[in-house]
C-alpha positions in Angstrom: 0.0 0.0 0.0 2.7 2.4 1.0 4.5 1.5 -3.0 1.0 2.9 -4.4 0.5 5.6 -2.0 4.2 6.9 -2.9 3.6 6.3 -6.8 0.5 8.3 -6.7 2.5 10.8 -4.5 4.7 10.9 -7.6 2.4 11.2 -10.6 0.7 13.8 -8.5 4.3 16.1 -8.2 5.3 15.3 -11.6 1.4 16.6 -13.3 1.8 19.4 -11.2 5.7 20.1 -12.3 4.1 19.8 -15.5 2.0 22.2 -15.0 4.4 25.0 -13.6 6.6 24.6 -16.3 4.2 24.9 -19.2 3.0 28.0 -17.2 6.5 29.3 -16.7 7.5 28.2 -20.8 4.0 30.8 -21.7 4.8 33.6 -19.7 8.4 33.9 -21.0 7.0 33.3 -24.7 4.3 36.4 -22.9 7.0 38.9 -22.6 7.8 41.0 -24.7 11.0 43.0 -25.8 11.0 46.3 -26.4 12.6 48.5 -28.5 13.0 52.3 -28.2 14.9 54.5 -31.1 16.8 57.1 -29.6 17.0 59.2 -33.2 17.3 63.3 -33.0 14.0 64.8 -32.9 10.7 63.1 -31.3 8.5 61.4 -33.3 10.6 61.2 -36.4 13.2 59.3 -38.5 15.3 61.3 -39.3 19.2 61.4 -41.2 21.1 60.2 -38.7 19.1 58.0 -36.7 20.3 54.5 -35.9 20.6 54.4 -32.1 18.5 51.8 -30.3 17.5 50.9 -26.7 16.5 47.3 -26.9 15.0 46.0 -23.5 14.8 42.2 -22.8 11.7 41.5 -20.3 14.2 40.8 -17.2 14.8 44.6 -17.6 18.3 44.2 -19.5 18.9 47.3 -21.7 21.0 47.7 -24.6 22.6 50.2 -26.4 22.9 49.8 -29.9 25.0 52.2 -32.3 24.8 55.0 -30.4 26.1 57.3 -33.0 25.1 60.9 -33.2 22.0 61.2 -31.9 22.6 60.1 -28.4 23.1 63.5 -26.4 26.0 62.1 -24.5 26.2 60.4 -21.1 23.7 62.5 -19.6 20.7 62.3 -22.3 17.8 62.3 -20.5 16.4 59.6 -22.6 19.6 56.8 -21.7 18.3 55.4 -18.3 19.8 52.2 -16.6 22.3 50.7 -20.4 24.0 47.3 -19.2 25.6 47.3 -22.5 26.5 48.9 -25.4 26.6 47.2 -28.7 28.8 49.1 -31.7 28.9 47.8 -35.2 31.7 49.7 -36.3 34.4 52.4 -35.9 32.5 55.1 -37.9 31.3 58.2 -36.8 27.8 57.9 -37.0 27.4 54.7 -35.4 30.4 54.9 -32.3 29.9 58.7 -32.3 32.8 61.2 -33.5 30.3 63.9 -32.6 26.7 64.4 -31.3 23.8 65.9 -30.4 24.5 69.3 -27.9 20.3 68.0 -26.7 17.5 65.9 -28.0 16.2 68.1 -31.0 18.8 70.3 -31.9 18.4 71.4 -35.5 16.2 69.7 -37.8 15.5 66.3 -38.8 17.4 67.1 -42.5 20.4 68.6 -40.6 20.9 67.9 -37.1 23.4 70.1 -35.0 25.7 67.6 -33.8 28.4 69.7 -33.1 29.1 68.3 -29.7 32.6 67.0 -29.7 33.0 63.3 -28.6 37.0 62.9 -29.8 39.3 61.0 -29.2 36.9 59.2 -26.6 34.0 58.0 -28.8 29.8 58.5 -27.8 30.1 55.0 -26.9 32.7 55.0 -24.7 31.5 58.4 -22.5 28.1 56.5 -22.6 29.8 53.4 -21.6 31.5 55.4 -18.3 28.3 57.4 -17.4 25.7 54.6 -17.5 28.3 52.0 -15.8 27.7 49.4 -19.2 30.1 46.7 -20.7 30.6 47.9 -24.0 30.4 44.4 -26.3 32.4 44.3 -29.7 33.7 41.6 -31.8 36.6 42.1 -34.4 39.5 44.0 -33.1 37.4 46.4 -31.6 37.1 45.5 -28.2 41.5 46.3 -27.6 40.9 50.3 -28.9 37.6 50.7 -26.2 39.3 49.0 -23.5 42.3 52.3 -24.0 39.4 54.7 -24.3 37.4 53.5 -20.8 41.1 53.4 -18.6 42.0 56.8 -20.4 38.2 57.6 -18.9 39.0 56.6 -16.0 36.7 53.4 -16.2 37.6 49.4 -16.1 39.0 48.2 -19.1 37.6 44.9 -18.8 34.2 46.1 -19.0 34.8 46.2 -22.9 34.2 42.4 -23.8 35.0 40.5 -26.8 32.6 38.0 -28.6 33.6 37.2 -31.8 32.4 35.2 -35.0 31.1 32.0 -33.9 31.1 32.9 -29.7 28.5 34.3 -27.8 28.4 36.3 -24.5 25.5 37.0 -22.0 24.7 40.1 -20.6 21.6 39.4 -18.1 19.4 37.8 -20.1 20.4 38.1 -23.4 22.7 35.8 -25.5 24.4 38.3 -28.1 27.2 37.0 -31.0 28.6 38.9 -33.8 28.0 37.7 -37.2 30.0 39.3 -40.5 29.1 42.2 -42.2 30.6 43.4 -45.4 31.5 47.4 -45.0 34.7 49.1 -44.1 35.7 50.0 -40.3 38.7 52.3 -40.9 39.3 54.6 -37.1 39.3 58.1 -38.1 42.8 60.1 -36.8 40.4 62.1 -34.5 39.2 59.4 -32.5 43.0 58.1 -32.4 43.9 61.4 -31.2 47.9 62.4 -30.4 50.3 62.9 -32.8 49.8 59.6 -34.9 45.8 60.7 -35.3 46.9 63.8 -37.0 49.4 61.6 -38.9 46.6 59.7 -40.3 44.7 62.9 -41.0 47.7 64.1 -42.8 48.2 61.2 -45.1 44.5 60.6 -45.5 44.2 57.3 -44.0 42.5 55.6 -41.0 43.9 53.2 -38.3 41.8 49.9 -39.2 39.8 47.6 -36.3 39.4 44.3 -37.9 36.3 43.7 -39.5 33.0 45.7 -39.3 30.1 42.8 -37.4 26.3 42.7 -37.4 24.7 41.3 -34.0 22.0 38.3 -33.2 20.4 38.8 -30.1 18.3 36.1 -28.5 16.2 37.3 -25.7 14.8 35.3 -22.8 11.5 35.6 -24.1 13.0 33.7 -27.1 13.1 36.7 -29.9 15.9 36.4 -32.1 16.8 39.9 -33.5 19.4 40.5 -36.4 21.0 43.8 -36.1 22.9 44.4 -39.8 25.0 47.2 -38.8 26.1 48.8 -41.8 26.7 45.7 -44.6 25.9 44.5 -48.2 24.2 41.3 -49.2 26.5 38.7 -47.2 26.2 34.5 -47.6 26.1 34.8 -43.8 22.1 36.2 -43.8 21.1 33.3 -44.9 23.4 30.5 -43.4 24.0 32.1 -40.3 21.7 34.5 -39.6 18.7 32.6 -41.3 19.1 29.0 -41.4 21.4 28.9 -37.9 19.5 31.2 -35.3 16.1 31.5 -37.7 15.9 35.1 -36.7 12.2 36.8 -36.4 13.0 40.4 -36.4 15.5 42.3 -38.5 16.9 45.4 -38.2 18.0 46.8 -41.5 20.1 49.1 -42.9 18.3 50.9 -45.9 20.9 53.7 -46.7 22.0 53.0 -50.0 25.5 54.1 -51.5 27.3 53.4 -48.2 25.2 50.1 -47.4 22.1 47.9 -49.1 20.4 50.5 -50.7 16.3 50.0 -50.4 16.1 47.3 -53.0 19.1 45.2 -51.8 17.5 45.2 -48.1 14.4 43.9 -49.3 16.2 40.9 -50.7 17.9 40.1 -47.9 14.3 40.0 -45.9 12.2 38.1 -48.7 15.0 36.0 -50.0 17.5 35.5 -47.5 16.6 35.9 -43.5 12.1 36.0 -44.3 11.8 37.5 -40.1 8.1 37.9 -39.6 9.0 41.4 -39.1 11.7 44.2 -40.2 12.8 48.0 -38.6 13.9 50.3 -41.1 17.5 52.1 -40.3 20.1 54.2 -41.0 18.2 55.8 -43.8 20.0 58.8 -44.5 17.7 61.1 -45.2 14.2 62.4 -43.8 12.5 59.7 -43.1 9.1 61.2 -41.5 7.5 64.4 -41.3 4.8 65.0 -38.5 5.3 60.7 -37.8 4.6 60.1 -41.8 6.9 58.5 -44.0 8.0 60.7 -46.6 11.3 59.3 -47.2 11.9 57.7 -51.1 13.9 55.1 -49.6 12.1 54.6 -46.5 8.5 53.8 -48.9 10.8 51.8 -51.7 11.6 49.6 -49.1 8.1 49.2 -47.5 6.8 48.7 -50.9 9.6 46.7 -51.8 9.5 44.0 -48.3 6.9 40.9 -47.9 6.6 41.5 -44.3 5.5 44.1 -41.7 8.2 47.3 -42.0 8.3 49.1 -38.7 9.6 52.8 -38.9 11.4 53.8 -35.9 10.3 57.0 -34.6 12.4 58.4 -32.0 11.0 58.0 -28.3 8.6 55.6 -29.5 8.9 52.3 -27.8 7.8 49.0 -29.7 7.0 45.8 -27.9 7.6 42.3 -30.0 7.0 38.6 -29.0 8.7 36.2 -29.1 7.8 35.7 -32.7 9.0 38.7 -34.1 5.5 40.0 -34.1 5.4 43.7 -33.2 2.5 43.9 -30.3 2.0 47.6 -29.7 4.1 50.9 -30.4 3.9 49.9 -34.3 
């Protein structure tokens, strides 16, 4: 009696073990990630937006491409960043310069005459918010010198390179390759052998420029292109390996896919169940709607849901890549 008292004991414990974890497995797939643009004037997408906050539902934030149009460490719009996430050593992405304030200028030409040389946006983000900064290439060597020259802990700039992973709270992020230049202007090298560079018209190189997949704990996988072309790795790596539901795309043309290209690389290549439009170059919205030729060639153009990123407006996705409010 006490053998079928204990194995009913047991089927009991394991139905209701069952239970909580098909409960717990629903509420993470529940939670949502979301995703705030941090672009230069409110409600817009404008020339040099391509900052990102990108929340995971344990309340990790990241900090992607900071660029120009973060206001420094002390932007208002920052909060808590436990990381920040650079694609590449150019200016509008790692930040040679930025905005004095959210909304200076206009959305064609904003002033972003704050200097942010030799130490980088990312870097004087990195030391006011108290966030790892997470590279791959050869990347992560030149912002460890710019967070001890900061006065900061150069270990808190963390390699992960092709192939590797890393965690920062709940997120898993790897790089994956992206086919652009990442040359390290003189005046972010700063000292005599920046103005060397300067002089001879040449930049310091970093290795090669990366993209980002980020899986979240609510199991959203999120492609961030940085700037690239059309690379065998969007479909290999990005879509066949990780089988990535969102994408965010670069849609700039002449320095990166143009409209056209991008929407190959979603239909053809990754197929996310959803895309956000970046790094645009141009005026992308007036008043909130799209104006922007290559912002509507690439709506048009794409088989799935295109989510302009207005700046200050947060988006929430599932963990299906299926944008849930904000969109």
């Amino acid at each position: 009696m006490t053998r079928i008292i204990t194995a009913r004991a047991l089927a009991v414990s394991a139905a209701l073990l069952a239970g909580t974890t098909a409960v717990d497995a629903a509420s993470a797939q529940a939670a949502e990630v979301k995703i705030t643009p941090l672009g230069s004037h409110a409600g817009e997408f404008c020339r040099f937006d391509r900052a990102l906050i990108l929340e995971d539902p344990d309340g990790t934030r990241l900090l992607y491409d900071p660029g120009r149009t973060v206001a420094g460490g002390s932007d208002p719009r920052l909060g808590k960043i436990d990381a920040v996430l650079v694609s590449h050593m150019h200016g509008d992405h790692a930040g040679d310069r930025h905005l004095p304030a959210p909304g200076a200028g206009t959305c064609a030409k904003p002033d972003v005459s704050a200097k942010a040389t030799p130490n980088t946006n990312a870097a004087n983000i990195a030391i006011a918010t108290d966030a790892k900064i997470v590279t791959g290439s050869e990347m992560p060597k030149f912002f460890a010198g710019k967070l001890k020259a900061l006065g900061g802990d150069p270990k808190k700039s963390v390699l992960v390179r092709f192939g590797a992973s890393t965690k920062v709270g709940g997120v898993t992020i790897t790089t994956v390759p992206a086919v652009h230049s990442n040359g390290v202007a003189g005046a972010m090298v700063g000292g005599d052998l920046g103005k060397m560079l300067d002089a001879a018209g040449l930049t310091a190189y970093a290795g090669p420029p990366t993209g980002y997949v980020l899986t979240f704990s609510n199991g959203l996988v999120t492609y961030l292109s940085g700037d690239t072309g059309v690379t065998a790795e969007q479909k290999t790596v990005v879509g066949d390996q990780y089988k990535t539901k969102l994408v965010v795309m670069n849609i700039g043309d002449t320095y990166t896919t143009g409209p056209m290209e991008a929407a190959f690389v979603i239909n053809d290549l990754i197929k996310p169940t959803s895309v956000i439009a970046s790094h645009a170059n141009e005026t992308g919205t007036e008043n909130g709607k799209v104006v922007g030729k290559r912002t509507l060639t690439f709506i048009k153009a794409s088989k799935v849901p295109v989510h302009v990123p207005l700046s200050g407006n947060t988006m929430s996705f599932d963990g299906s890549g299926k944008c849930t409010a904000g969109c």
